[in-house]
Backbone and ligand atoms as CSV (ligand in chain L), in Angstrom:
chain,resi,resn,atom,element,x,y,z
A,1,UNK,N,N,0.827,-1.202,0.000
A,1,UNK,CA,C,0.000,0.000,0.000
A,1,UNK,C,C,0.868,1.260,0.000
A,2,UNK,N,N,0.562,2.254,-0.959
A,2,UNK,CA,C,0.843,3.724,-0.764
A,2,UNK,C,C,1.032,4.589,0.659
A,3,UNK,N,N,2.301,4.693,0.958
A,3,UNK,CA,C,1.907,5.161,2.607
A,3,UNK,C,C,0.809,6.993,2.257
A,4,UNK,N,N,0.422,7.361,2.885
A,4,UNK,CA,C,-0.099,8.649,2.880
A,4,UNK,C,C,0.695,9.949,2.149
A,5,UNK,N,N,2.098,9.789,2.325
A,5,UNK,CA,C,3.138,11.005,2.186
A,5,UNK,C,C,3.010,10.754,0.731
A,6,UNK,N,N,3.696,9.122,-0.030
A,6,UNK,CA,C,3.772,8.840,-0.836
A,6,UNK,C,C,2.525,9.570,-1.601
A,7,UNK,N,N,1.686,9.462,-1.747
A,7,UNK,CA,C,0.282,9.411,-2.428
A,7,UNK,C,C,0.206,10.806,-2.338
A,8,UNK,N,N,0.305,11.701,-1.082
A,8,UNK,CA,C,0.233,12.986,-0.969
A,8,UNK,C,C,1.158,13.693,-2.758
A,9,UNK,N,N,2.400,13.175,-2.197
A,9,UNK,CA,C,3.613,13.665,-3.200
A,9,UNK,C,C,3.135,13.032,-4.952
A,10,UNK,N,N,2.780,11.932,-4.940
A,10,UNK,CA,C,2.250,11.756,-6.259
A,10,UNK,C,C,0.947,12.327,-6.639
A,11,UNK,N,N,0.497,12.549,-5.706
A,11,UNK,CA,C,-1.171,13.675,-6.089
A,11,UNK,C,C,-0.560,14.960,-6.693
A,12,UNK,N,N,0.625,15.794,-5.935
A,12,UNK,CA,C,1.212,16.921,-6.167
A,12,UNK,C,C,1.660,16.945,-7.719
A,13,UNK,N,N,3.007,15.456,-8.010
A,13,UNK,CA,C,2.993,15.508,-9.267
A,13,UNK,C,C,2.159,15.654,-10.272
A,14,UNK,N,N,1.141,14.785,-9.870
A,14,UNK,CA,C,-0.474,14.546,-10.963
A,14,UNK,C,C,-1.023,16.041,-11.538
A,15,UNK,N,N,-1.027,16.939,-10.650
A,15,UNK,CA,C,-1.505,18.427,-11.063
A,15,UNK,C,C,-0.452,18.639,-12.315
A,16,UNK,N,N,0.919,18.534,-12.822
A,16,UNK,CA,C,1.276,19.217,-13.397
A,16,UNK,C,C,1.218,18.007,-15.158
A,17,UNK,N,N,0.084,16.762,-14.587
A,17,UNK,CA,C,-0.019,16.153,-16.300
A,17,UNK,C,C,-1.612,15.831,-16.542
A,18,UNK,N,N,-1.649,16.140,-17.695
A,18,UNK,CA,C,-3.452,15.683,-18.381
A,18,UNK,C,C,-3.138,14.221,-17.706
A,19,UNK,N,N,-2.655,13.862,-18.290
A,19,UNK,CA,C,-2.614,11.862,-18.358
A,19,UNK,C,C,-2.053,11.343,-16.709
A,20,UNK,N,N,-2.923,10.586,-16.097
A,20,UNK,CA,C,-2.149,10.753,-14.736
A,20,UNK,C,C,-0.815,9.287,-15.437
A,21,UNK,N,N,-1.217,8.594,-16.342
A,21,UNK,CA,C,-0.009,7.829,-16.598
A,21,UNK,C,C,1.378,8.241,-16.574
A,22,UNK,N,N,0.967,9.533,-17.067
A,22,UNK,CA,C,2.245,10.380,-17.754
A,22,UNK,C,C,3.392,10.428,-16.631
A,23,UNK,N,N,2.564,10.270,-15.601
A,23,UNK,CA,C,3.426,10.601,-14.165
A,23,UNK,C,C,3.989,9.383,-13.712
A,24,UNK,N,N,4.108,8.254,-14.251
A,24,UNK,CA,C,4.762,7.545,-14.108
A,24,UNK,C,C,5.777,7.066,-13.187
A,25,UNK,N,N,6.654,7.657,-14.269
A,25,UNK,CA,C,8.110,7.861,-13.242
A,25,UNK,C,C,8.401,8.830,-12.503
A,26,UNK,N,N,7.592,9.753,-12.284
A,26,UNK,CA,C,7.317,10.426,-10.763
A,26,UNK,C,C,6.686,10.035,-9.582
A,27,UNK,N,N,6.067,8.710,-10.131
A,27,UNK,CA,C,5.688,7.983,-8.784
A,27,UNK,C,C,6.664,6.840,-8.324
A,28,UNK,N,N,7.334,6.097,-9.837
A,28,UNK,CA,C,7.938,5.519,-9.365
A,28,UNK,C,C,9.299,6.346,-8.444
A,29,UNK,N,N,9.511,7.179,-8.974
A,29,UNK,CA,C,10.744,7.857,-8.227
A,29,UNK,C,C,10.544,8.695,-6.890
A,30,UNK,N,N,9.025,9.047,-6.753
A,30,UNK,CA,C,9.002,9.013,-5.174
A,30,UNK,C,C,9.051,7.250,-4.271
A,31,UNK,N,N,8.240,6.510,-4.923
A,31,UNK,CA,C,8.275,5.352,-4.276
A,31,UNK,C,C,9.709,4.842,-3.578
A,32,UNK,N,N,10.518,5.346,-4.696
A,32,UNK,CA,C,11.986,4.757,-4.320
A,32,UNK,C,C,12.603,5.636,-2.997
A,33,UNK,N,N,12.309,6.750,-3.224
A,33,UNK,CA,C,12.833,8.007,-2.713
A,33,UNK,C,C,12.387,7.424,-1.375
A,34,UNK,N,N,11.276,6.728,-0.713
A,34,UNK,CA,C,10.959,6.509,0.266
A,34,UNK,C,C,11.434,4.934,0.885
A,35,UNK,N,N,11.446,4.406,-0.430
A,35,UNK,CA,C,11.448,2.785,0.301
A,35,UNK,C,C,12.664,2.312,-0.021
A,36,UNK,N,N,13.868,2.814,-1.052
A,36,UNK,CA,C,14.882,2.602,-1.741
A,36,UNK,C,C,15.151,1.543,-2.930
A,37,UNK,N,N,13.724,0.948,-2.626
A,37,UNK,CA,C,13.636,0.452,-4.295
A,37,UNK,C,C,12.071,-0.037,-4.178
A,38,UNK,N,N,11.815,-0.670,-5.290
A,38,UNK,CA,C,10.172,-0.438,-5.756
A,38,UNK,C,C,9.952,-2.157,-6.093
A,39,UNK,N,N,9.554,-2.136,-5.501
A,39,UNK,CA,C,8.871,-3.800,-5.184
A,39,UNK,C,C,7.547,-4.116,-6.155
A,40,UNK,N,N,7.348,-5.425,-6.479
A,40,UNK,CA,C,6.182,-5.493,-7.539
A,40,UNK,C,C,5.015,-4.959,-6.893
A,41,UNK,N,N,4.822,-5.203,-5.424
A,41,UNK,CA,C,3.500,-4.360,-4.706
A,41,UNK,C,C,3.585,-3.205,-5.343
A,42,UNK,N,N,4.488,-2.269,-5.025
A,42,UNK,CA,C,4.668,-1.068,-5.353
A,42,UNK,C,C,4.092,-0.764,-6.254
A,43,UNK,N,N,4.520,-1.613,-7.477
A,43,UNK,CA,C,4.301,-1.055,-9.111
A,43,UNK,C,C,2.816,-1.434,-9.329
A,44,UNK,N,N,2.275,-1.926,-8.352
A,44,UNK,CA,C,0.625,-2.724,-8.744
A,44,UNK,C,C,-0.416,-1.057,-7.831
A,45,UNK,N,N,0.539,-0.814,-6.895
A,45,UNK,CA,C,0.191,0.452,-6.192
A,45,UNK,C,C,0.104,1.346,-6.977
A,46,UNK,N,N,1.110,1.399,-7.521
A,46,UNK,CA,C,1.334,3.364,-8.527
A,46,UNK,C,C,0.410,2.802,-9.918
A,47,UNK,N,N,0.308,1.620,-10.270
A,47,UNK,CA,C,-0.518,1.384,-11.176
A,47,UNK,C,C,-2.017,1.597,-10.731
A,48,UNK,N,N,-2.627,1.432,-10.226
A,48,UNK,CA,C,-4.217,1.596,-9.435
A,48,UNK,C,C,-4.541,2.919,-9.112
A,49,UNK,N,N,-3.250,3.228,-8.452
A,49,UNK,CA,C,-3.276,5.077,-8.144
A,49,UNK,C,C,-3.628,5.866,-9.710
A,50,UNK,N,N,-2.468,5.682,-10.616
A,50,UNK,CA,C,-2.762,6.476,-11.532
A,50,UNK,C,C,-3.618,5.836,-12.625
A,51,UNK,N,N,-4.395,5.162,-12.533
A,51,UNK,CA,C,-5.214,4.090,-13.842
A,51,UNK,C,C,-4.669,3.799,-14.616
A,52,UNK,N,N,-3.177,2.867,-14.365
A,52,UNK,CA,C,-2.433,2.200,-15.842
A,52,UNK,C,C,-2.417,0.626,-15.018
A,53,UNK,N,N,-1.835,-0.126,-15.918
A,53,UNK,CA,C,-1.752,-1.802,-15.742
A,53,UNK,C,C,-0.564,-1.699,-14.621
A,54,UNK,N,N,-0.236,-2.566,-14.461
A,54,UNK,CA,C,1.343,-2.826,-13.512
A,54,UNK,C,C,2.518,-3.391,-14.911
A,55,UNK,N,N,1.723,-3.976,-15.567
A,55,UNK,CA,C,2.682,-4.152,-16.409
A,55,UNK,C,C,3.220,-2.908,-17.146
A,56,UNK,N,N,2.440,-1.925,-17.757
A,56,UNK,CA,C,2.780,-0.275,-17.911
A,56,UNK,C,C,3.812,0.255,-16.893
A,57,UNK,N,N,3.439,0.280,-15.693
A,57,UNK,CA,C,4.513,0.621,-14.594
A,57,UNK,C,C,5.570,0.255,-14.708
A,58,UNK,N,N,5.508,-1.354,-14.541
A,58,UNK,CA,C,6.737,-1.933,-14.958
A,58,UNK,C,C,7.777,-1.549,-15.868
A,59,UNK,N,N,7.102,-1.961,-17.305
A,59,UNK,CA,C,7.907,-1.500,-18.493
A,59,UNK,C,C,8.519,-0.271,-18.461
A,60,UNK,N,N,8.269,0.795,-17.598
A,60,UNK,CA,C,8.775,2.030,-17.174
A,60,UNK,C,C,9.489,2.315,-16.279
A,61,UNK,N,N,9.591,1.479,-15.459
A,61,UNK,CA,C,10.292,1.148,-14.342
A,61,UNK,C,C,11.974,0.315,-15.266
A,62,UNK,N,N,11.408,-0.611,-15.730
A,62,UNK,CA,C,12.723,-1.298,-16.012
A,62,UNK,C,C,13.488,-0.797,-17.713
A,63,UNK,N,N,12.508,0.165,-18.108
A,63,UNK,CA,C,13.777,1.077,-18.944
A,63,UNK,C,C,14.248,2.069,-18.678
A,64,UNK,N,N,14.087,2.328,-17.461
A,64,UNK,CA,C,14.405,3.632,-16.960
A,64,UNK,C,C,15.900,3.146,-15.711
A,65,UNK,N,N,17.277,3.044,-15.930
A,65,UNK,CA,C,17.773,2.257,-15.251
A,65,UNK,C,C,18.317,2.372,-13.668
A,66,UNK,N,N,17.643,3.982,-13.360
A,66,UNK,CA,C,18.065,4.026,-12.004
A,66,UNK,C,C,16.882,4.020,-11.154
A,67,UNK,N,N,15.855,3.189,-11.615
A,67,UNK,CA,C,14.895,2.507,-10.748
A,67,UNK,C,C,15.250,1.116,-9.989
A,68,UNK,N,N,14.793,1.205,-9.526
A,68,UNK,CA,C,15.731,-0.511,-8.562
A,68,UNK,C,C,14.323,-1.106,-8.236
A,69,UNK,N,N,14.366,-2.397,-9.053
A,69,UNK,CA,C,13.341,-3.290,-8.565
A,69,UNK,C,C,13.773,-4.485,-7.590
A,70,UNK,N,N,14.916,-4.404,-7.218
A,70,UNK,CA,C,14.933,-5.123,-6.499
A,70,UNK,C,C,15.617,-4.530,-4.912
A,71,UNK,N,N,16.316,-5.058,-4.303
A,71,UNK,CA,C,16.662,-4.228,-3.087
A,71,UNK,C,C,17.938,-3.608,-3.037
A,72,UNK,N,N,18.624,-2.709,-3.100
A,72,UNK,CA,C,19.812,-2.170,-3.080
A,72,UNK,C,C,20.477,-1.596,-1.634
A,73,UNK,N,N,21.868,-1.520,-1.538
A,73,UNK,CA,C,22.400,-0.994,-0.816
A,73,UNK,C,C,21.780,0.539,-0.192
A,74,UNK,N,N,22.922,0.944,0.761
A,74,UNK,CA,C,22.382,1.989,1.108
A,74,UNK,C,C,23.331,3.155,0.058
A,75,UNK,N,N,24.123,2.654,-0.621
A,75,UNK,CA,C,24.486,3.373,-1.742
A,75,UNK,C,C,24.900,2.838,-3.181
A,76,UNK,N,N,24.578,3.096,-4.163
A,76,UNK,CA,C,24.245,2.719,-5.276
A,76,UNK,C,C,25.849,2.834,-6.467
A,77,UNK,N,N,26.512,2.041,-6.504
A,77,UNK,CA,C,27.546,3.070,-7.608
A,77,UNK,C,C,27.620,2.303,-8.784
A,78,UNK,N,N,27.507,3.163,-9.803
A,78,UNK,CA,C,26.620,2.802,-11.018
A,78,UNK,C,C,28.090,3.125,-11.737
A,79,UNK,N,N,28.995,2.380,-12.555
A,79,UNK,CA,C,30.325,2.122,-13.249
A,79,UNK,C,C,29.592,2.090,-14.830
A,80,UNK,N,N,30.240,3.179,-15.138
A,80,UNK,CA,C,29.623,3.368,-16.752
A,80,UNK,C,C,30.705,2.333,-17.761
A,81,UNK,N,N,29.868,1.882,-18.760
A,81,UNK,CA,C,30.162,0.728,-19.400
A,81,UNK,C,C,30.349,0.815,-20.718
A,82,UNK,N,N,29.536,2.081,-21.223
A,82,UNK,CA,C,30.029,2.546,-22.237
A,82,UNK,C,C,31.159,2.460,-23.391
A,83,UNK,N,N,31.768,3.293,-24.757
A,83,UNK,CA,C,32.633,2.869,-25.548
A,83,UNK,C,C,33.414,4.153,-25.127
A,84,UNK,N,N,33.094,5.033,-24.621
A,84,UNK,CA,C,34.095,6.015,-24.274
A,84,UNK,C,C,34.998,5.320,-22.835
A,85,UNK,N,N,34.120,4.918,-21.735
A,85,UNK,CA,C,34.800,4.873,-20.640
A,85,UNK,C,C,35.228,3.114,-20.798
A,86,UNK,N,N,35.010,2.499,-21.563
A,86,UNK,CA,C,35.868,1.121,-21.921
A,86,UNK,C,C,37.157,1.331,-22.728
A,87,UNK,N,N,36.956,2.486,-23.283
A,87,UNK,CA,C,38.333,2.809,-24.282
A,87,UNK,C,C,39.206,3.157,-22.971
A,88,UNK,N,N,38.860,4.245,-22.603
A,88,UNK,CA,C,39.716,4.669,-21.538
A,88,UNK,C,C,39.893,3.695,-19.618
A,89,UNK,N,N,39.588,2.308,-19.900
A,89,UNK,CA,C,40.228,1.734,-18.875
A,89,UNK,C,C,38.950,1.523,-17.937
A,90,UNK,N,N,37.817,1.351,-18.416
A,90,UNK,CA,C,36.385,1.003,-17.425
A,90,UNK,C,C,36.814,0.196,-16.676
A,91,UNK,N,N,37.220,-1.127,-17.457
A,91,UNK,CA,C,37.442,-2.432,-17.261
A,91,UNK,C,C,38.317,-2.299,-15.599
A,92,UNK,N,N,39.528,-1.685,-15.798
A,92,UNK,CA,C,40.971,-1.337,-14.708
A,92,UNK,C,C,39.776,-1.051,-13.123
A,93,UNK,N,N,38.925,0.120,-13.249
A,93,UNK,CA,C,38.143,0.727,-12.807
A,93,UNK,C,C,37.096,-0.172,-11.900
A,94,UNK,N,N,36.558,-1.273,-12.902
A,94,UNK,CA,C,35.510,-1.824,-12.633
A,94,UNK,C,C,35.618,-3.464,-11.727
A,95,UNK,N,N,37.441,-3.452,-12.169
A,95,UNK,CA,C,37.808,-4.361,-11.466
A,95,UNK,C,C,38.116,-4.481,-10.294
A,96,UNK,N,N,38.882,-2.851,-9.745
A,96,UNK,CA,C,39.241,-2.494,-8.475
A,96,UNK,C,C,37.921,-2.111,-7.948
A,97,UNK,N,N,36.915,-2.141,-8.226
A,97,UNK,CA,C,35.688,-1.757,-7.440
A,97,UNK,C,C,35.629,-2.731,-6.722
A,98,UNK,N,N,35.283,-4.437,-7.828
A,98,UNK,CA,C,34.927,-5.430,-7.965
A,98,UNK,C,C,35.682,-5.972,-6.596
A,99,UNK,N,N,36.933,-5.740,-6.300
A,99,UNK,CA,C,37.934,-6.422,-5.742
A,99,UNK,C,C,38.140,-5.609,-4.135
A,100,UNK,N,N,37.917,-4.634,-4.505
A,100,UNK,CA,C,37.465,-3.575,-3.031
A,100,UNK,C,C,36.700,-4.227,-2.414
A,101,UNK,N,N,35.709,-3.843,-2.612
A,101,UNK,CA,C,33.588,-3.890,-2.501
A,101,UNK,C,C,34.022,-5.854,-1.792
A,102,UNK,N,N,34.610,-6.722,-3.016
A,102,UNK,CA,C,34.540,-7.976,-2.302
A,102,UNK,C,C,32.728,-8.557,-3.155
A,103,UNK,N,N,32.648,-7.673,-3.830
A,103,UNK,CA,C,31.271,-8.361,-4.870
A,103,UNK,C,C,31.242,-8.156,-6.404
A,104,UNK,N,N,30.636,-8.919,-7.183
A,104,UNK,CA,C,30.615,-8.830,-8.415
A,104,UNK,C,C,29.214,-7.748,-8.720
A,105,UNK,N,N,29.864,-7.525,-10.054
A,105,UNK,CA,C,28.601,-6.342,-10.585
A,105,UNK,C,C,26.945,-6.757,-10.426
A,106,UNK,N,N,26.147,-6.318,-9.933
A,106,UNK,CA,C,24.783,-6.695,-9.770
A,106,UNK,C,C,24.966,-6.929,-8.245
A,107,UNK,N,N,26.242,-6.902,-7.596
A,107,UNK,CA,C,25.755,-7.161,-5.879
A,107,UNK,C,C,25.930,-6.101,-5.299
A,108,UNK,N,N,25.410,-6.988,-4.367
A,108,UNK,CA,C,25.231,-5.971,-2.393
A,108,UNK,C,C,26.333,-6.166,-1.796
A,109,UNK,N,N,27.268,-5.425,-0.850
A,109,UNK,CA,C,28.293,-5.944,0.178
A,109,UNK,C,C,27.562,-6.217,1.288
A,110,UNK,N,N,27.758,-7.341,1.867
A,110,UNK,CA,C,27.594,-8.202,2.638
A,110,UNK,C,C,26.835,-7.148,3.810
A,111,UNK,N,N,27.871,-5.749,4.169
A,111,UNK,CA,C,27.091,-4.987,5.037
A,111,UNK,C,C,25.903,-3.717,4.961
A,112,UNK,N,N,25.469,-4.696,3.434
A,112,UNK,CA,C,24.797,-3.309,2.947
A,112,UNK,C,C,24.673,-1.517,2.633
A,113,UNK,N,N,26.409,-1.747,2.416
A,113,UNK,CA,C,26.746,-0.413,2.277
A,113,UNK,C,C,26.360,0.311,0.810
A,114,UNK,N,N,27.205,-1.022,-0.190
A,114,UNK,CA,C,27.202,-0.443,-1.447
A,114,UNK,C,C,26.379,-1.763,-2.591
A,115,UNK,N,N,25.494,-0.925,-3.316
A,115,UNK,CA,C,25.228,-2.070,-4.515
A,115,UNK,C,C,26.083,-1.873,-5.566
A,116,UNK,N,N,27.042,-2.930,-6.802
A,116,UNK,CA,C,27.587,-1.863,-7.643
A,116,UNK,C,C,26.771,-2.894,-8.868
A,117,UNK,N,N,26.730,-1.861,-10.022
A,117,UNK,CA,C,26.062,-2.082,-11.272
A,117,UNK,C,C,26.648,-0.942,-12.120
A,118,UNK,N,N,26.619,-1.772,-13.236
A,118,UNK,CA,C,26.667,-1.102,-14.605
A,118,UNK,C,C,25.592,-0.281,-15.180
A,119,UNK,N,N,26.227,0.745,-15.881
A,119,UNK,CA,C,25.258,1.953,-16.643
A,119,UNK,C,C,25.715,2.060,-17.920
A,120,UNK,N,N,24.615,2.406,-18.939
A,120,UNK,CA,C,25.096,3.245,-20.054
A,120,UNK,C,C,25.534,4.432,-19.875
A,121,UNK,N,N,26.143,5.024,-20.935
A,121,UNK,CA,C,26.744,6.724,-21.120
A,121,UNK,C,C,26.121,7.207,-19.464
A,122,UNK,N,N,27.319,7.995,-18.348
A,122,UNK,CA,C,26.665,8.506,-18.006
A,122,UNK,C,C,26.701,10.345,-18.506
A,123,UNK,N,N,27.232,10.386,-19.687
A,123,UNK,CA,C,27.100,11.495,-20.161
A,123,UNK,C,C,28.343,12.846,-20.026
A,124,UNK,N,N,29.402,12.138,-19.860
A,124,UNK,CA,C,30.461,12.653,-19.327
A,124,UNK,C,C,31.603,11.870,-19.939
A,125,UNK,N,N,31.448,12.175,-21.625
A,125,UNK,CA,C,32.556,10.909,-22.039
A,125,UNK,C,C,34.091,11.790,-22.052
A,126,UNK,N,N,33.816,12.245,-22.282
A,126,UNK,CA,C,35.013,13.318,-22.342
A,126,UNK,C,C,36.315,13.679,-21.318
A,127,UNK,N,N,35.368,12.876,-20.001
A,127,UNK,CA,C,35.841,12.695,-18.877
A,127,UNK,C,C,35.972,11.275,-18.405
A,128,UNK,N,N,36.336,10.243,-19.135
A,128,UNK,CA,C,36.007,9.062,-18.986
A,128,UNK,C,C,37.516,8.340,-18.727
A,129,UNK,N,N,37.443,7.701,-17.359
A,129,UNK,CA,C,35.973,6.716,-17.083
A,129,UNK,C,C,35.256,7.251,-15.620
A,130,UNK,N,N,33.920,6.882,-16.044
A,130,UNK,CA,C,33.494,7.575,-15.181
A,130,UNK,C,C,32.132,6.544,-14.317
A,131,UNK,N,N,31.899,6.962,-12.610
A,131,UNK,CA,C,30.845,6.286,-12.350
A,131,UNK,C,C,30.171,7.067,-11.590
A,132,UNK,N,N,29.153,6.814,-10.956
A,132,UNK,CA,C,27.858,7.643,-10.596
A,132,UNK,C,C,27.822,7.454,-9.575
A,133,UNK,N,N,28.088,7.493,-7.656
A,133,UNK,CA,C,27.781,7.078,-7.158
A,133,UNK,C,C,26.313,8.009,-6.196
A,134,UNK,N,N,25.062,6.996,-6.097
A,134,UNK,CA,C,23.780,7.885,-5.594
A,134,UNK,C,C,24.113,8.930,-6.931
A,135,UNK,N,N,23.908,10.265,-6.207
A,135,UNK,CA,C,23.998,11.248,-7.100
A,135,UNK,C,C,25.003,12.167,-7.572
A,136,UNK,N,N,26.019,11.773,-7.520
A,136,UNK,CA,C,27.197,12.205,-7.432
A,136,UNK,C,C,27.840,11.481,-8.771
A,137,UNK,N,N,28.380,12.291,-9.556
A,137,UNK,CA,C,29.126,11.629,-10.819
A,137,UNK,C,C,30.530,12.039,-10.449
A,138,UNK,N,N,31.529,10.915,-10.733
A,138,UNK,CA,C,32.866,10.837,-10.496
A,138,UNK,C,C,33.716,10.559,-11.408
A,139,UNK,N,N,34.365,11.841,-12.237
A,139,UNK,CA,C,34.960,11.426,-13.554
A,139,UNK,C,C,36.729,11.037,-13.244
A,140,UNK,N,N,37.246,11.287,-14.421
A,140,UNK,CA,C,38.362,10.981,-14.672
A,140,UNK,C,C,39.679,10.194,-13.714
A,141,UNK,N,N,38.531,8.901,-13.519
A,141,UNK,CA,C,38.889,7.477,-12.751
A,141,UNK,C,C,40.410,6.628,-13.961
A,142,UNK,N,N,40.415,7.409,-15.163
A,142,UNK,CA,C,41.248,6.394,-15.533
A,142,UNK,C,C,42.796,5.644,-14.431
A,143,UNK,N,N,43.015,6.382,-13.883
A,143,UNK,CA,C,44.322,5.933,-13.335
A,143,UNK,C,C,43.543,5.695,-11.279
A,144,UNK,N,N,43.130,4.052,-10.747
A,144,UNK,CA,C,42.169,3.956,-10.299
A,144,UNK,C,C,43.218,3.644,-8.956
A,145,UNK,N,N,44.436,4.877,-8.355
A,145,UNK,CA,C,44.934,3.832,-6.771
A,145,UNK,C,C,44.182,3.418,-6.202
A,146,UNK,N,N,44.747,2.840,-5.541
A,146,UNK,CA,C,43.575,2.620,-4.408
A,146,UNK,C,C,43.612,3.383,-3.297
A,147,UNK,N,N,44.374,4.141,-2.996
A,147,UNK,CA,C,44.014,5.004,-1.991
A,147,UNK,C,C,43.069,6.270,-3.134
A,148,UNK,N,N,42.817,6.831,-4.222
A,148,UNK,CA,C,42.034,7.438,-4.922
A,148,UNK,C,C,40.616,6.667,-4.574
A,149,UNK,N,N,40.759,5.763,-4.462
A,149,UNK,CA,C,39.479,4.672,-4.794
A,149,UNK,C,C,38.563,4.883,-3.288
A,150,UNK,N,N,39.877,4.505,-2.760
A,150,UNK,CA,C,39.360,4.695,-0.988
A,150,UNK,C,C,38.939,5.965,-0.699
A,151,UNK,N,N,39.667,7.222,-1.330
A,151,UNK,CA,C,39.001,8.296,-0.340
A,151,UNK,C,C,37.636,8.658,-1.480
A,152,UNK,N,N,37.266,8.125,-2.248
A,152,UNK,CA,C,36.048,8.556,-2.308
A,152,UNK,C,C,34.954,7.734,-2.199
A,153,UNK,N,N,35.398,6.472,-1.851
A,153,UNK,CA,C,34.465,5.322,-1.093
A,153,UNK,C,C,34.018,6.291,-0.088
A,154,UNK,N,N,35.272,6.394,1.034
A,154,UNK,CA,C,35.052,6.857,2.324
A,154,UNK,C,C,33.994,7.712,2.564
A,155,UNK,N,N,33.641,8.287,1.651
A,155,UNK,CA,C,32.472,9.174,1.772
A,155,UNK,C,C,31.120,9.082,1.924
A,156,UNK,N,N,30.938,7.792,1.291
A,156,UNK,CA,C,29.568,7.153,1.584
A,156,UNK,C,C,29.795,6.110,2.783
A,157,UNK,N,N,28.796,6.243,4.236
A,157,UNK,CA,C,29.140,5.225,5.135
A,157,UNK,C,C,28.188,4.228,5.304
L,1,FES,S1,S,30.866,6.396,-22.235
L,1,FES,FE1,FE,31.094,6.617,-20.079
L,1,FES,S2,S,30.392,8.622,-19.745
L,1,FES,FE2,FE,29.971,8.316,-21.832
């Protein structure tokens, strides 16, 4: 179920579309905003709320890639995968994450700190390689110490 706030905040969005579908991914992205990822309840919720299917929700949910249908860390770092940031050493990047963290791409660390996953372009090729962590974009990783690596882990606890 929709907690109250939730529903409050997606009513708010709803004023600014004809189509309450349209709002979509403004519900899904409060949903997350509250629960940290969006569960099939969820999507059967924001579907009923705004009169679309769950499968509609869905399909919007899972092309849209910083929706999380499943459960994530308490921080998210999203390693762009791209042809700019693979030219320039993703791979180097994605390995010392891999080998830090102690999980492969698509996991959780054990203490639920960090989820890590792959992204397309995050739009910063120029600066590549680059990853996203939460909301924070972190470019020009090509040369990855590990004490570089560490002090900007350190930041998320
Ligand atoms: S290819 Fe990585 S930011 Fe564009």
């Amino acid at each position: 179920m929709l907690t109250p706030e939730e529903i409050k905040e997606i009513e708010h969005e709803l004023a600014h579309y004809e189509q309450p579908a349209a709002a979509t991914i403004e519900a899904l992205k409060i949903v997350q905003k509250h629960r940290g990822w969006v569960s099939d309840e969820a999507v059967a919720d924001i579907a009923a709320k705004l009169g679309t299917s769950p499968a509609s929700v869905d399909s919007v949910a899972t092309f849209y890639n910083l929706i999380y249908r499943r459960p994530v860390g308490r921080h998210v770092i999203h390693v762009c995968d791209s042809v700019s940031c693979w030219v320039m050493g993703q791979t180097r990047l994605s390995d010392a994450l891999q080998q830090r963290l102690g999980v492969k791409l698509g996991e959780t660390t054990t203490d639920g700190r960090f989820t890590l996953l792959p992204i397309c372009c995050l739009g910063t090729c120029d600066r590549a390689p680059a990853m996203l962590i939460d909301q924070d974009t972190h470019r020009d990783l090509e040369s990855v110490e590990d004490h570089r690596l560490d002090a900007i882990l350190e930041k998320y606890k």
